[in-house]
N, C-alpha and C positions, 0 to 999 in steps of 0.2 A: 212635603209634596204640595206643591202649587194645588188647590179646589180649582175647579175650571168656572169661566162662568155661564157655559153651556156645554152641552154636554150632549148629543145623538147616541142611539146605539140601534142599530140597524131599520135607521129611519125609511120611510119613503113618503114620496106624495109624487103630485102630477110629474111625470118627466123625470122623476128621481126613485131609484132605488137600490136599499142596503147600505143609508150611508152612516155608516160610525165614523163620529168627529168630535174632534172640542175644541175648544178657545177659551186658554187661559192669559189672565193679566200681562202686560209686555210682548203679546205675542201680536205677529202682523200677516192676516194671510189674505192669498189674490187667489180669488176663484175665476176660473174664464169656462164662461159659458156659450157657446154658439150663437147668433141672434138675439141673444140674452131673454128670449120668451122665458126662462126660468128665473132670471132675476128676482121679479114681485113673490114669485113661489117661496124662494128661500128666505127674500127677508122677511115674509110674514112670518115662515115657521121660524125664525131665529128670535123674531119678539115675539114670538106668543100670541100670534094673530091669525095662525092657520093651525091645527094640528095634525099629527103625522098620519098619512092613512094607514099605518103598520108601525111598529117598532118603538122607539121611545123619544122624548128630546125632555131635559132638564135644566136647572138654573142654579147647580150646586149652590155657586157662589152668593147669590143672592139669599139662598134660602138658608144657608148658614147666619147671614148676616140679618136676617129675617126683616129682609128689606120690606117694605109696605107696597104695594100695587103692583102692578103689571109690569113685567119683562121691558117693556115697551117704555115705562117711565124712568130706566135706568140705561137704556141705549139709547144711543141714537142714531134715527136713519135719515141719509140724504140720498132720495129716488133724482132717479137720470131725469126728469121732467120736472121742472121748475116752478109748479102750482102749488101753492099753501095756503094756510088761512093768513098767514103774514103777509103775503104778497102772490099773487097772480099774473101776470103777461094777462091774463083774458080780458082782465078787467079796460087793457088800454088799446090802441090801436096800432098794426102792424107798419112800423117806420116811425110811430112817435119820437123816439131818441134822437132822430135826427132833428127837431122841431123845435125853436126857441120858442121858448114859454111852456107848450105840450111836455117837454121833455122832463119841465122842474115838477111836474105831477107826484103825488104817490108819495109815499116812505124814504127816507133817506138809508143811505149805504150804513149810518152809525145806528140809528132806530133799529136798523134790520140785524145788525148784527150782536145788536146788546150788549152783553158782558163781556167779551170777547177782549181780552187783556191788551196791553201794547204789545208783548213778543208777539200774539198772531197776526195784529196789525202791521208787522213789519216784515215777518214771515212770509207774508201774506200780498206784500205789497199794497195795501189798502189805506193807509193816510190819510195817502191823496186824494181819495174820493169817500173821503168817510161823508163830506155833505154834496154827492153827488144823488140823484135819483135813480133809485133802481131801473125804472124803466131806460134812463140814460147809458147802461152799461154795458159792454159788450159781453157775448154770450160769454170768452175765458172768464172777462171781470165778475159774473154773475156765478161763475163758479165758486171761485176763490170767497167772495163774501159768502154763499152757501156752506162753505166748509168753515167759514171761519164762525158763523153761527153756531152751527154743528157741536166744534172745538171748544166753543168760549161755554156751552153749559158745563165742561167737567164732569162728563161720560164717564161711565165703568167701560164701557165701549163705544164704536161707532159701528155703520153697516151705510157703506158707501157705494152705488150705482156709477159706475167710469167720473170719478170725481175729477179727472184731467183734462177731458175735453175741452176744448175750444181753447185751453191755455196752448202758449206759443213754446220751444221745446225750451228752454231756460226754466219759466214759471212751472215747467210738468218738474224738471226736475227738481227744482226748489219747493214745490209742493210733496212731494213725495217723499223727500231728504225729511222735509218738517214731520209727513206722520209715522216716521220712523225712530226720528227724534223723541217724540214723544209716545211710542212706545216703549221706546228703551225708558222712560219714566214712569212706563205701568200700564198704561193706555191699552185697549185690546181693540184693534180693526178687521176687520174684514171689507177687502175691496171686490167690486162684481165690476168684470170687463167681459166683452167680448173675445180679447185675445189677450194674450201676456204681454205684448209688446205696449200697449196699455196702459201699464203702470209699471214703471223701473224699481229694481232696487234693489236690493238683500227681502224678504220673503218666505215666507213658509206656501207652499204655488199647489192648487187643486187643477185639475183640469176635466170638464164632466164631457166624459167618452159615450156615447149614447145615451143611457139612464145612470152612469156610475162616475163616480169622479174615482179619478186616477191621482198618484203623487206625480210630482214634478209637472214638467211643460218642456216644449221646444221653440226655440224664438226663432220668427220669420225673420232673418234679418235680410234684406235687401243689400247689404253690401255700403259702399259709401254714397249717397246722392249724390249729383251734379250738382257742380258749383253753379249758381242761379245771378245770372249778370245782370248788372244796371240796367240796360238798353238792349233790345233785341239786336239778335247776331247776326242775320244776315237781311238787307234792304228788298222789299217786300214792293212791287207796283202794281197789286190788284189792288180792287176799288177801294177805298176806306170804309168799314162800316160803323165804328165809333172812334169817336176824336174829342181827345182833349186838347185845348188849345189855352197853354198859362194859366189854370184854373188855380183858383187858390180857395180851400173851407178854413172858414176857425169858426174858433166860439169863446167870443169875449176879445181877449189877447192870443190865447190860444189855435196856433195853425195845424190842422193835421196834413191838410198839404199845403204849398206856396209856387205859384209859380209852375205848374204840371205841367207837361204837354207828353202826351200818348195817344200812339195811331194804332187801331186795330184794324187789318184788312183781311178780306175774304181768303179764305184758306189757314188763315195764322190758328193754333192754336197753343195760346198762351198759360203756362204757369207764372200764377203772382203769388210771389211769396211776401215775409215780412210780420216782423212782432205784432201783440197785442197792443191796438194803439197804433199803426202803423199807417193804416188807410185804407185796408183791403177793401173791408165790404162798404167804408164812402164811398169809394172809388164805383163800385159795383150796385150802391144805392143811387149816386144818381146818373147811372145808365140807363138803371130802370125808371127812370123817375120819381124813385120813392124821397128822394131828397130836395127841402123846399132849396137849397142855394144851387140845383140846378138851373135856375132860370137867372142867376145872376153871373154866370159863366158862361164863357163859347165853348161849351159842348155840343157836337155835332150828330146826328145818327142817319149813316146812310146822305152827308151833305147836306142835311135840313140841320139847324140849329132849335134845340128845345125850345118849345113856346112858343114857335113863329107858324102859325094858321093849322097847325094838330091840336085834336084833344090827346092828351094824356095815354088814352085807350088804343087813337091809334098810331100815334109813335110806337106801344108796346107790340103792335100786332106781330111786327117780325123778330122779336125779342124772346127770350124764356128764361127766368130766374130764378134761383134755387139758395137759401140760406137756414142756417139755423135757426133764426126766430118763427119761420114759416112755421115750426114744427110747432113752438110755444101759441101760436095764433089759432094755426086752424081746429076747430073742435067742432066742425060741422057733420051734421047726423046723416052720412053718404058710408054707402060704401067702400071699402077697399079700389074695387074697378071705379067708382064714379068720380073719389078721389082723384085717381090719376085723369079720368077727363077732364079734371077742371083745368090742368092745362093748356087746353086747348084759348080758354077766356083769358087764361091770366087771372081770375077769380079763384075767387071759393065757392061758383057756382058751376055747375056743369053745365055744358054747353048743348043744344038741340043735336035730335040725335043724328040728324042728315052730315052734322060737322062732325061726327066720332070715326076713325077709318078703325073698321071693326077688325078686323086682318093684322093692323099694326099694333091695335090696343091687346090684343089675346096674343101677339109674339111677346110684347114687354112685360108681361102678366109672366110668362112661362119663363123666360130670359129670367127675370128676375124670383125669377120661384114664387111666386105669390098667387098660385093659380089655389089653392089648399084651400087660402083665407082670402079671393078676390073676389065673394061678395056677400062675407061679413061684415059688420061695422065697423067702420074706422076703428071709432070712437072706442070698442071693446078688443083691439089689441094692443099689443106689446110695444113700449119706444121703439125697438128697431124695427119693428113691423112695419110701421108708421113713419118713421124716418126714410126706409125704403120706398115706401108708397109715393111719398111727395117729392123724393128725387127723379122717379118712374114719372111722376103727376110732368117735371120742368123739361124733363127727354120726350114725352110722349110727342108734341109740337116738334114737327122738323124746322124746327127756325132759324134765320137767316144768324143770328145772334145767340148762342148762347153762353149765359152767366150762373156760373155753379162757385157756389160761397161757402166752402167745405162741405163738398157734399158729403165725404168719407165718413165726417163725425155720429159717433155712436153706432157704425155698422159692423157686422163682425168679415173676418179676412175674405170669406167666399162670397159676402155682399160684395165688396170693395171691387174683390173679380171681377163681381158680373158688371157693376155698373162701369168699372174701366173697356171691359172686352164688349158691352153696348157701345158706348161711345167711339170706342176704334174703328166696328164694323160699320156701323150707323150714319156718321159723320161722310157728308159729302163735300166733295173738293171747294165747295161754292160755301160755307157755310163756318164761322169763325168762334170761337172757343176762347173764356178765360176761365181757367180749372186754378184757384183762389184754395192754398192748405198749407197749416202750419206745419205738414209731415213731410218734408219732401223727400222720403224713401217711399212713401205710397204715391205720389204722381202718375199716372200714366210715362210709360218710356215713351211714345210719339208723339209728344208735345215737344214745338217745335220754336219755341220763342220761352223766355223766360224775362220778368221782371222785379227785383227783390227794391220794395220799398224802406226798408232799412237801411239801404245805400246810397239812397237819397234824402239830401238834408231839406227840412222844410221850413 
């Protein structure tokens, strides 16, 4: 008989109770948890960093082998938030990456990853950017070197928070092929998602039903996506409110686009689709102006061309933008509610209280269920907590422009809801949309234009 190398018997702690479980060697199991506020719970108690408030938890395996230290020195954990003593996002500023010379900052991709063999390097897809700068990477690329860090110490186990995120649907599956792969070599995983659709594959599947995790799960399947065209479908004659006109970024040799032109006009609201590497969020960095080669292209907002007699500040004013990195950036000591004002600035500062429409800030609060925890600290909740705040922070602004840059990533299914069924009710005829996701079965159905940059060559 297989020793496990954990072992519960009618555990409990915050949110969780009665759980008998184990994880032995080769085995691979996907826990989904709702909003994932239980995530931190269970990986602590699974390394040895919480204990149970009732029942028991154990390390047979380890103590058979009368391994030396802490649970913790023979697992390992990749948390859904990307701050370490290796590397931090805090340390640098939000839109670096896009920044020649800024961008070469920090740690490289091979430093960060270490011992990390060639099979995870290729697995992995990682090579190519072994001397690239972390801060240069995109949020999937920063996954994958996280896990391939992870991987390359040669775990008894791993304890993985939504390891797929931001990867585009190939790399999710080729990531998840790989840590199965290497369970069937002994490896023992446990994945924390928000839903099952999350992480694909063959699995051993918890699912936690109010305090209790249950066997099995049911997959949301949405059915087949819409095929996502080149060029929008039907010719649009309200006003333009963003315009590319032949725009082309590289870096070095290197084009991510060449030759662009895309018209967004009032009313449209767009799905952009397209791989990791593709252009999404350049595309959507310098609309917002976070990107320095926007001043060296005819990009237009609203018929004023960037740089021509605006500051910065107010080309954004009828703008609102929403990505992944925001999440890694902001750590400002605000509230839940004050966070979501800061949208109104565009900042990370909240704005005078005369500019907050109090009536619309307390609908989005309750819409988005956050009324519980809207005015505790950010800073002391949960990834999805936080992840929803700062989607709520780029919606709260009714602006003429809005840029959402996967906003879906890291929320659980009834987040997704709300912030789709916000957006449907909320969105005025006057007022233009680019909804930016590698998932296209989660899109919103009334989006009405579609654009897949993988179909075009650059």
């Amino acid at each position: 008989m297989t020793v496990p190398l954990i072992a519960l018997k009618q555990a409990s702690a915050p949110g969780i109770s009665d759980w008998t479980w184990d994880l032995k060697p080769g085995e691979l199991h996907v826990l989904a948890m709702d909003r994932g506020e239980r995530w931190a719970t269970v990986s602590d108690l699974l390394l040895g960093r919480r204990p149970p408030l009732g029942g028991a938890i154990e390390w047979p395996a380890l103590e058979a082998r009368r391994a030396a230290h802490r649970p913790a020195d023979h697992i390992e954990h990749v948390p859904f938030a990307s701050q370490s003593r290796a590397f931090s996002t805090g340390d640098y500023f939000l839109g670096q990456r896009y920044h020649a010379g800024w961008a070469d900052e920090g740690p490289r991709v091979g430093e960060f990853i270490g011992t990390a063999d060639g099979f995870l390097l290729d697995a992995l897809e990682l090579r190519p950017l072994l001397n690239r700068s972390l801060i240069s990477l995109s949020s999937g690329q920063m996954r994958r070197a996280r896990l391939a860090r992870a991987l390359g110490y040669n775990p008894l186990a791993v304890i993985l928070e939504d390891p797929l995120a931001g990867m585009d649907a190939s790399r999710r599956t080729r990531a998840a092929e790989l840590l199965a792969q290497l369970c069937a070599g002994g490896l023992a995983a446990v994945v924390l998602v928000a839903r099952h659709e999350d992480f694909s594959g063959p699995a051993m599947r918890l699912t936690l039903s109010g305090d209790r995790f249950i066997h099995g799960h049911s997959l949301e399947h949405a059915g087949a996506p819409a095929k996502t065209p080149g060029a929008q479908t039907a010719e649009s004659v309200a006003e333009p409110v963003l315009e590319f006109n032949k725009v082309g970024v590289r870096y070095g040799a290197h084009f991510i686009v060449r030759d662009f032109s895309w018209t967004i006009r009032r009313g449209d609201r767009w799905h952009l689709a397209g791989g990791n590497g593709a252009g999404k969020s350049t595309l959507l960095a310098l609309a917002w102006g976070d990107h320095p080669q926007v001043f060296g292209n005819d990009i237009r907002l609203f018929g004023r061309r960037r740089g021509e007699g605006q500051t910065l500040w107010e080309a954004r004013e009828p703008i609102t933008w929403h990505a992944p990195e925001v999440h890694a950036h902001f750590h400002e000591h605000l509230s839940v509610r004050q966070t979501i004002t800061t949208g109104v600035t565009g900042s990370f500062t909240p704005p005078p209280p005369e500019r907050v429409d109090r009536l619309r800030l307390e609908a989005l609060i309750d819409h988005f269920a956050l009324m519980e925890m809207a005015d505790k600290p950010y800073r002391q909740q949960p990834a999805p907590i936080q992840r929803m705040a700062l989607v709520g922070r780029a919606l709260f602004k009714q602006a003429d422009l809005i840029l959402l840059d996967e906003p879906h990533q890291g929320l659980a299914p009834d987040d997704r809801r709300r912030v789709n069924s916000w957006l449907e009710k909320d969105l005025r005829p006057h007022q233009a949309l680019v909804f930016a996701t590698h998932e296209a079965a989660d899109r919103p159905a009334w989006l009405n234009r579609s654009l897949n940059l993988d179909e075009i060559s650059a």
